[in-house]
LOSEKE-625712 format. One line per field, with one value per residue (C-alpha): residue in three letters; chain; x, y, z. Coordinates in steps of 0.001 Angstrom, whole numbers, plus 500000, padded with zeros to 6 digits. Each point is the difference from the previous one (the first is absolute). Layout:
REM residues N
code (ALA; ...)
unit (A; ...)
x (X; ...)
y (Y; ...)
z (Z; ...)
END
This chain:
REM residues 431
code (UNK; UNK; UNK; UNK; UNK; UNK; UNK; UNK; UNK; UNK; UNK; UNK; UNK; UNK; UNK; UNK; UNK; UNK; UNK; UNK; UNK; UNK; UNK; UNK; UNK; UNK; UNK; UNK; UNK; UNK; UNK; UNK; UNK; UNK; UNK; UNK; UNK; UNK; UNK; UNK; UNK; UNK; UNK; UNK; UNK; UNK; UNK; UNK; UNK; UNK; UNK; UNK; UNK; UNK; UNK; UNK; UNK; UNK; UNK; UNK; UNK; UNK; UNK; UNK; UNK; UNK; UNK; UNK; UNK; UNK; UNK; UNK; UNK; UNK; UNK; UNK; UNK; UNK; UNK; UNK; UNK; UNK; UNK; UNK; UNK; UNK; UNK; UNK; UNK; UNK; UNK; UNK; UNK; UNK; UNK; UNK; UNK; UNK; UNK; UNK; UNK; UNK; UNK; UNK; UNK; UNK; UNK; UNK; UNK; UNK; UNK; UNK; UNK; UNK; UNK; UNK; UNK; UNK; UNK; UNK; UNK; UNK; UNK; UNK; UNK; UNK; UNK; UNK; UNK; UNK; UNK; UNK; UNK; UNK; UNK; UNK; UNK; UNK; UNK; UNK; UNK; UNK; UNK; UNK; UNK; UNK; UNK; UNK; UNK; UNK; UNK; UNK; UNK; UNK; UNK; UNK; UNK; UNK; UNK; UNK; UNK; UNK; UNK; UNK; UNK; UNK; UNK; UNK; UNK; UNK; UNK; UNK; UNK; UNK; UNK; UNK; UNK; UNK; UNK; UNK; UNK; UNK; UNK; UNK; UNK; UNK; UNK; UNK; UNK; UNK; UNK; UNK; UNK; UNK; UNK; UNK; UNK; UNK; UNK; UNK; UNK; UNK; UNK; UNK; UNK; UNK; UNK; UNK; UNK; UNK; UNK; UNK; UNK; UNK; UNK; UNK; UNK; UNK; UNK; UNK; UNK; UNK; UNK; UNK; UNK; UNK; UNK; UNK; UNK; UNK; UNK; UNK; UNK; UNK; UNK; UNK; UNK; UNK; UNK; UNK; UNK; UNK; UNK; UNK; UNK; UNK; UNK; UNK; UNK; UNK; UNK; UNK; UNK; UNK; UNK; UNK; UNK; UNK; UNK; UNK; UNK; UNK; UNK; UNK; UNK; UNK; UNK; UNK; UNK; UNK; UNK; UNK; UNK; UNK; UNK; UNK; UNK; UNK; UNK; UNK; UNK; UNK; UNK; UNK; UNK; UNK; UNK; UNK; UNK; UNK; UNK; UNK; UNK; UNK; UNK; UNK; UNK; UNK; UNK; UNK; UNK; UNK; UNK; UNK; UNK; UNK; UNK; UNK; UNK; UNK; UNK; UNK; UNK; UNK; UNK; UNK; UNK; UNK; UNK; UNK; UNK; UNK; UNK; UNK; UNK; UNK; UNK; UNK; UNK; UNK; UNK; UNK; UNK; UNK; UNK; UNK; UNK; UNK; UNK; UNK; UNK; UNK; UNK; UNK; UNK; UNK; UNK; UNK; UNK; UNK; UNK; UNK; UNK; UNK; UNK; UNK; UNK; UNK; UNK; UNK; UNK; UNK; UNK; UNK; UNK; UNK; UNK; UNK; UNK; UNK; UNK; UNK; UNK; UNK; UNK; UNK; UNK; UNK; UNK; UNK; UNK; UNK; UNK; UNK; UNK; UNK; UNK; UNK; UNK; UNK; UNK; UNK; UNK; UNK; UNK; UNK; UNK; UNK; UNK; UNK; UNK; UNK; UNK; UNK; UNK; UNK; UNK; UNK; UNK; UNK; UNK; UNK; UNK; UNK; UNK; UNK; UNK; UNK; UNK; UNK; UNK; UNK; UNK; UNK; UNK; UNK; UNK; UNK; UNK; UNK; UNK)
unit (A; A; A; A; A; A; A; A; A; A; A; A; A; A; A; A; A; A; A; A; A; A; A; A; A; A; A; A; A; A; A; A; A; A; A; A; A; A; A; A; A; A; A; A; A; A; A; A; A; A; A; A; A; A; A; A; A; A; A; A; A; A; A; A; A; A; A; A; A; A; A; A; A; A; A; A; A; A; A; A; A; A; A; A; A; A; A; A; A; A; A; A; A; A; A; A; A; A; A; A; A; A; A; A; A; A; A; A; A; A; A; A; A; A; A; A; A; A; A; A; A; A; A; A; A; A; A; A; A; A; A; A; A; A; A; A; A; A; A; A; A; A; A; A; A; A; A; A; A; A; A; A; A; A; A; A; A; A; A; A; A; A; A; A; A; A; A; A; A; A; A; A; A; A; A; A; A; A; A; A; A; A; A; A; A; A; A; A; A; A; A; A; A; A; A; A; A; A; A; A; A; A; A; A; A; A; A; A; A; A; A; A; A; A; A; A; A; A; A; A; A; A; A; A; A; A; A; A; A; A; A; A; A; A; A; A; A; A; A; A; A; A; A; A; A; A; A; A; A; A; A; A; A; A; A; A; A; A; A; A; A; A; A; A; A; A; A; A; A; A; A; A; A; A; A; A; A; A; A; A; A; A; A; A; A; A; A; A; A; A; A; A; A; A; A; A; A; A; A; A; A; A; A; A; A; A; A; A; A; A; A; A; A; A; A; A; A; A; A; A; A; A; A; A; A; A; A; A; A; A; A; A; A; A; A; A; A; A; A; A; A; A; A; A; A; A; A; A; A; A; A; A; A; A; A; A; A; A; A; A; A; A; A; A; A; A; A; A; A; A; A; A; A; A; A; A; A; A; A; A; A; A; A; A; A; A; A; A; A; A; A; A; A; A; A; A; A; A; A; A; A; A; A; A; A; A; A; A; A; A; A; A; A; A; A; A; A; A; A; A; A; A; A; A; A; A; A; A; A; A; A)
x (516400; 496716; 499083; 496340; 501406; 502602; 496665; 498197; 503067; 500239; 497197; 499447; 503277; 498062; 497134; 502083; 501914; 496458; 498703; 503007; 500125; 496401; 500149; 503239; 499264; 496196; 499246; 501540; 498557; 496310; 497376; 498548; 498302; 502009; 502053; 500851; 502975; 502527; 496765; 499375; 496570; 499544; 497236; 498122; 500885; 497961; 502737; 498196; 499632; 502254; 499193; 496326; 500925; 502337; 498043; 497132; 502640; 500274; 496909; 500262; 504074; 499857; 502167; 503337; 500311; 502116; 499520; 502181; 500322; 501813; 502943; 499935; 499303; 498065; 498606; 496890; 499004; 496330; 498986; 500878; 501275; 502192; 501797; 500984; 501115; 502240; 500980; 500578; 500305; 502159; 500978; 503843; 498767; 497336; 502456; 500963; 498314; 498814; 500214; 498733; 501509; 498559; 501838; 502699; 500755; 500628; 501147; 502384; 499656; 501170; 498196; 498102; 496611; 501137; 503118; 500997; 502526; 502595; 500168; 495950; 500758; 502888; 498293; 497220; 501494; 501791; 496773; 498217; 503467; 499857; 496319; 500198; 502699; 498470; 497062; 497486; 497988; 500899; 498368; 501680; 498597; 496727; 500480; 501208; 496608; 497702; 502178; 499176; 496558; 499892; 501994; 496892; 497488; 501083; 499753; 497039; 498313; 501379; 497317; 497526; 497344; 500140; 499848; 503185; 501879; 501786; 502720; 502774; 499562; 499622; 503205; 502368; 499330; 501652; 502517; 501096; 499774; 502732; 501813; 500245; 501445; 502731; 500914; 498800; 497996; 496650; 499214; 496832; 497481; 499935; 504035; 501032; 502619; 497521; 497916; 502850; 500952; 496575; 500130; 503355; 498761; 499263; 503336; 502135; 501949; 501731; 500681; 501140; 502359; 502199; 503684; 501269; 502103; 500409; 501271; 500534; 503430; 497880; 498428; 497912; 498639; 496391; 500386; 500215; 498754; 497895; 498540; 499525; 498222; 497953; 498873; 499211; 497831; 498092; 499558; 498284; 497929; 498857; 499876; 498343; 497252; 498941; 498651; 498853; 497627; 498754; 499696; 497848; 497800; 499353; 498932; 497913; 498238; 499713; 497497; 498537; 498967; 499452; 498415; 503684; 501707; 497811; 500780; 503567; 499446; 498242; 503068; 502229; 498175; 499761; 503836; 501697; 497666; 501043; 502748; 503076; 501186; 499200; 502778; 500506; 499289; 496480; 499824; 499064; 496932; 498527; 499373; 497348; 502350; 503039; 497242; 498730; 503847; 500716; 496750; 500872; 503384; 498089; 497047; 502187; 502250; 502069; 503124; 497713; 502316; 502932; 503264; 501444; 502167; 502296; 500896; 503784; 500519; 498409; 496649; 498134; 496697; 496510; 501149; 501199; 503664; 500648; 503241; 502175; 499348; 496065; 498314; 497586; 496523; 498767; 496440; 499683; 496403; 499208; 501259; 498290; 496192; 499990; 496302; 500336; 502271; 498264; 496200; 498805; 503773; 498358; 498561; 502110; 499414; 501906; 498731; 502027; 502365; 498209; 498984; 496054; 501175; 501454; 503373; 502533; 500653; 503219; 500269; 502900; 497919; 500834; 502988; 499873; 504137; 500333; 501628; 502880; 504092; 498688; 497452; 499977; 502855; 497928; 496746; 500831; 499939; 497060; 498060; 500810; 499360; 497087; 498269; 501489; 498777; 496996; 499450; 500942; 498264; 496392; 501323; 500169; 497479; 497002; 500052; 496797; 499739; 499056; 497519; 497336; 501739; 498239; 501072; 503693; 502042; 502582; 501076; 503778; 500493; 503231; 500573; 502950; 502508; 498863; 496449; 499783; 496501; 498194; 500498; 497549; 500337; 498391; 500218; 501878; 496965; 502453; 498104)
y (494151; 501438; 501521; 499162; 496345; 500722; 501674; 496751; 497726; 502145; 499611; 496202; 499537; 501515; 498063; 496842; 501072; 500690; 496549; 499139; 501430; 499166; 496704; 498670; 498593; 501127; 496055; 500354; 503337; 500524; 500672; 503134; 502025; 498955; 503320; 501836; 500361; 502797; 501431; 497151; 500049; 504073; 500346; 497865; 502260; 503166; 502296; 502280; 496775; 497284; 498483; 499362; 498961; 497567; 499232; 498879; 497999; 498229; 498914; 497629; 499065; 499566; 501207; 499904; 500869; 501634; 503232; 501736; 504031; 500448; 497435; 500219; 496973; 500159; 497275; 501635; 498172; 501005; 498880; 500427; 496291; 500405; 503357; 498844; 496717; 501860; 503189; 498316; 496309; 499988; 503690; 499911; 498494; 502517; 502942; 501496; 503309; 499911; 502307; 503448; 501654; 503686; 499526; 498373; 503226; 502012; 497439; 498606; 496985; 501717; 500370; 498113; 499345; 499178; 498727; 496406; 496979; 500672; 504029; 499436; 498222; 502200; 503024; 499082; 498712; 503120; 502003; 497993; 499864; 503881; 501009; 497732; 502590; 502511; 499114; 498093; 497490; 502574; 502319; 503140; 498728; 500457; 503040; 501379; 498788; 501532; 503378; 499816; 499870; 502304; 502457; 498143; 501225; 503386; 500073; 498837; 502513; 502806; 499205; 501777; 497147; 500960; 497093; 498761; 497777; 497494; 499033; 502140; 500387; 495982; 499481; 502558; 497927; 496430; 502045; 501972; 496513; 498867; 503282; 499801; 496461; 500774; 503571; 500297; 503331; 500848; 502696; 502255; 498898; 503710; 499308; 500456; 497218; 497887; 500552; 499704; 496976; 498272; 501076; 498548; 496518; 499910; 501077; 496749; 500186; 503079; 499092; 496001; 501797; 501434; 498832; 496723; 500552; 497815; 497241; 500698; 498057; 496446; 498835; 497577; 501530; 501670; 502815; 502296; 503506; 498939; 497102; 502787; 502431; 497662; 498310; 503238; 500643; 496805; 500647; 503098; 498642; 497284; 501765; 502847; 499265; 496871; 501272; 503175; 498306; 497686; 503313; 501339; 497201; 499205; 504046; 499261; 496242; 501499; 503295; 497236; 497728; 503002; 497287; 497888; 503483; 500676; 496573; 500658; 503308; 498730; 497681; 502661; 501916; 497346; 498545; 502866; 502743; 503681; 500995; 498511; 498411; 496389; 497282; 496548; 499174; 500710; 497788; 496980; 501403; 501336; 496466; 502396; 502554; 497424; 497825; 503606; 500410; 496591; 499736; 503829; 497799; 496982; 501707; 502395; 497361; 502360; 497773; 497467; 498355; 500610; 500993; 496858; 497445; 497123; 497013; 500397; 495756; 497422; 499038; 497183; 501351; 498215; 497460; 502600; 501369; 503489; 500897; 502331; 504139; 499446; 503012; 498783; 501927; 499856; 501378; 500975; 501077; 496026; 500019; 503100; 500017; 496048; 499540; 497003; 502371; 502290; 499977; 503130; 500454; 502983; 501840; 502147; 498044; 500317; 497208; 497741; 500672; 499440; 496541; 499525; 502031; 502564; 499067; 501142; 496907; 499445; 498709; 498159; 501254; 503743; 500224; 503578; 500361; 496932; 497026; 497852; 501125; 503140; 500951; 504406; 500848; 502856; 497827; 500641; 503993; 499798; 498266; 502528; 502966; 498980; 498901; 503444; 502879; 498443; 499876; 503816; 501203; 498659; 501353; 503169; 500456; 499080; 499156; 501548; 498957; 502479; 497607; 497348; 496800; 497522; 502179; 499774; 497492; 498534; 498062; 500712; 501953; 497977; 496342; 499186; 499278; 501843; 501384; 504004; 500769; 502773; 503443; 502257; 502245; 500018; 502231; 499558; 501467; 500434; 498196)
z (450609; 499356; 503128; 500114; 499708; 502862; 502018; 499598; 500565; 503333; 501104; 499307; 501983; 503190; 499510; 499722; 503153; 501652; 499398; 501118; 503345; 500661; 499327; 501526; 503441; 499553; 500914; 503323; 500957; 501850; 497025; 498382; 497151; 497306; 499007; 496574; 498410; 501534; 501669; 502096; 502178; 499724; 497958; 502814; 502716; 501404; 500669; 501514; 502965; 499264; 503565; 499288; 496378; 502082; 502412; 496870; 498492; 503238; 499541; 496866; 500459; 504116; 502057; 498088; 496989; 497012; 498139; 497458; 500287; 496647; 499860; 503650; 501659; 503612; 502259; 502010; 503320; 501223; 503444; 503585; 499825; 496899; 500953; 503324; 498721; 497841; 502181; 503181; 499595; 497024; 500695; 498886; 496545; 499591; 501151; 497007; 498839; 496907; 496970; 500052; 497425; 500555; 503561; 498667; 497762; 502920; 503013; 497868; 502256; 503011; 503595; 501686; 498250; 495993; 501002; 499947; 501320; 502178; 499390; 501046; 502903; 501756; 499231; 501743; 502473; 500381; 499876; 503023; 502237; 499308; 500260; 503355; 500639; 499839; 502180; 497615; 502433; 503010; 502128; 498788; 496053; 501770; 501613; 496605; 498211; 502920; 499589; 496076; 500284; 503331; 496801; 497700; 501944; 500610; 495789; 499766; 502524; 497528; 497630; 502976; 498261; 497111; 496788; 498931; 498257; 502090; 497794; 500804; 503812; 500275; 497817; 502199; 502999; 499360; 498094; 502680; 501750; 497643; 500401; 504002; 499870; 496986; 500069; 503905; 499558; 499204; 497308; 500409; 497675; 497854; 500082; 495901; 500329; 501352; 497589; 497079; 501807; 499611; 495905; 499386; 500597; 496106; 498964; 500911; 497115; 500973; 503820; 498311; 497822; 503491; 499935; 501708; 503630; 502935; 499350; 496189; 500311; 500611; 497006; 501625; 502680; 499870; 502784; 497177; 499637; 497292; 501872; 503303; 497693; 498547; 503395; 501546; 497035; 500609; 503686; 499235; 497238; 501394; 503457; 498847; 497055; 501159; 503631; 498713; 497599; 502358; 502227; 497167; 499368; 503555; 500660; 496840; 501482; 503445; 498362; 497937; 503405; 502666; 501748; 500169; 501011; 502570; 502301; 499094; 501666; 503172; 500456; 499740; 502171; 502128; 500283; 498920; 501313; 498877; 501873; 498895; 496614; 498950; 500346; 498693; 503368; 499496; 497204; 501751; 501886; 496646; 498524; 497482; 498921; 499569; 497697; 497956; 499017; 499009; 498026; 498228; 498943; 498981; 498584; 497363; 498931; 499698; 497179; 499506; 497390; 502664; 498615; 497614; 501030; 498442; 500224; 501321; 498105; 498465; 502476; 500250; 500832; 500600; 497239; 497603; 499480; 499841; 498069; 502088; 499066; 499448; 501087; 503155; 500024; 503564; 500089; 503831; 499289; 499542; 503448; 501822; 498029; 500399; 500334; 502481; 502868; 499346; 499084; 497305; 499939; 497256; 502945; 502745; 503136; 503251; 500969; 497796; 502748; 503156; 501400; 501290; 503571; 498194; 500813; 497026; 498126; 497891; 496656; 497809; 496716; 500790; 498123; 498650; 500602; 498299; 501705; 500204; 500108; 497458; 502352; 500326; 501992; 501830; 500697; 503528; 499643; 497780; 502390; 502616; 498146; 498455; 503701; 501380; 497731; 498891; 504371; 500261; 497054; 500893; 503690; 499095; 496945; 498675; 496958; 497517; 496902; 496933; 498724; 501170; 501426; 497714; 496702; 501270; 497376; 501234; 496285; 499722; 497075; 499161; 500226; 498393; 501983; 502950; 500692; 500307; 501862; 498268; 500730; 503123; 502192; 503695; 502756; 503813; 501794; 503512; 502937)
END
């Protein structure tokens, strides 16, 4: 056969099978653009910010509704009221994670976070039973996060003032977090294993490639080394980048509102005074500072597409059925810039979190560690070490900005699926 004509059979095959795809069941699932063959909806996607594209979609197709990236079918749900209907009252349905096949190349499907079924749920299970443990949601986790940023501190005065670049310092910190609670020790933060340590978070495929032990002889069970390796990885990934970059950003929104930092400062002063190190304790006579941190979280958004799920069967959802596998697109920044909770949600506002007597008010739309039985397995550290060396940094420092406040931007230079604040340096003027 010619192979031009074998090129163009080919091809018409795919095509066919595209159509195909697209179109069986398309009557029972929610509405959307209507998608191209084998490329599906791409070409109508900014992927430089799929969650405003998303969110713009929202607009015209409601709530719920279908896209295609490539042959890949995803239901996206936009809206406080849609996510939690689907993460926590239909939250074993919606379980599932979804396809992510740069991940997928290097977890393999093991650990905690791309993992799925029953392997998902006894690892996890495994993970809290162990991190419980080993202290998390105890005083001596605490005392381990005010030692890290006593050891923060102490790093930060070495710059005498001078500018620098955040990154690095703000990065060792949860790390060593991490560190303390699964290798219990604490490496200096000039320390070159450290430091290698930190760099081989790219190179999963090496560590994924270790050989199998344990309990190698039991085929079914998943307390394997690979499954161990890979968790670990995704403890210190997720443990690691995602509270360091919130660390960054908030530095970054606190020099761009000097007027914010300084009230956090007087209640510091105030509660904590100078003279010993801030506790979670504190927490609930600094209604202020407890609203600046949640609003740093809300403001930045910081995976506003949140990490995909899936259906785990066939759902019956608001009147449309899912089939089981479909990749679930939960946009949490529906959720926490929801103009109705909270007014100019575009603007960085403490008081979105503060009632009309300045008491700290809670709110269900602040969802940044998702929600439902996949909700971030370390919210509870986060929280703490956010609130504790944000606390002793503005305790200890001042912090100057290199520029005028008002020509500060704050526009995340990346928003795919997470949003990386633009690079600045400051100075830790001691106080």
């Amino acid at each position: 056969m010619d192979p031009a004509v074998a090129l163009v059979l080919c091809l018409s095959c795919l095509l066919l099978l595209s159509l195909w795809r697209q179109s069986s069941g398309r009557g029972k699932l929610p509405p959307g653009p209507t998608p191209l063959p084998i490329i599906g909806n791409i070409l109508q996607l900014d992927i430089k910010d799929i969650s405003e594209c998303l969110s713009n979609l929202s607009k015209a197709y409601g709530p719920v509704f279908t896209v295609y990236l490539g042959m890949e079918r995803a239901v996206v749900l936009h809206g406080y009221e849609a996510v939690k209907e689907a993460l926590i009252d239909h939250g074993e349905e919606f379980s599932g994670r979804g396809s992510f096949p740069v991940f997928e190349r290097v977890t393999r499907g093991h650990g905690i976070i791309f993992s799925n079924g029953n392997r998902w749920k006894e690892i996890r299970r495994f993970s809290l039973m162990t991190l419980r443990n080993f202290g998390m949601g105890k005083r001596s986790i605490e005392e381990c996060v005010q030692e890290e940023a006593r050891c923060l501190v102490e790093e930060l005065r070495k710059t005498k003032g001078s500018p620098c670049d955040p990154t690095f310092i703000l990065s060792c910190a949860p790390c060593n977090v991490i560190c303390s609670i699964v290798f219990r020790d604490h490496f200096d933060y000039t320390d070159q294993d450290f430091i290698n340590l930190m760099k081989k978070f790219d190179e999963n495929h090496r560590i994924m490639s270790s050989p199998w032990i344990q309990e190698k002889q039991n085929p079914q069970s998943e307390f394997t080394t690979e499954n161990l390796l890979a968790t670990i990885i995704d403890v210190f990934g997720a443990g690691t980048e995602t509270t360091s970059t919130t660390l960054r950003y908030g530095l970054l929104l606190l020099l761009k509102h000097p007027e914010v930092t300084a009230k956090v400062r007087e209640e510091i002063d105030r509660v904590v005074g100078r003279h010993r190190s801030p506790c979670m304790q504190d927490k609930s006579r600094m209604p202020y500072t407890d609203a600046v941190v949640h609003e740093i979280q809300r403001y930045i958004d910081l995976v506003p597409t949140n990490l995909p799920h899936a259906v785990t069967c066939d759902t019956k959802f608001r009147n449309y059925l899912i089939p089981k596998g479909t990749t679930i697109i939960t946009l949490l920044t529906s959720a926490l810039h929801d103009d109705k909770e909270f007014p100019n949600p575009e603007m960085f506002d403490p008081g979105h979190f503060l009632d009309e007597c300045g008491n700290f008010r809670k709110s269900d739309y602040f969802m940044p560690f998702s929600a439902g039985k996949r909700i971030c397995v370390g919210e509870g550290l986060a929280r703490m070490e956010l609130f504790l060396f944000l606390t002793t940094i503005l305790q200890n420092f001042t912090l100057k900005s290199l520029v005028d406040p008002e020509d500060i931007d704050t526009i995340p230079i990346v928003s795919g699926l997470a949003r990386v604040p633009p690079s600045y340096k400051l100075c830790f003027i001691p106080v």
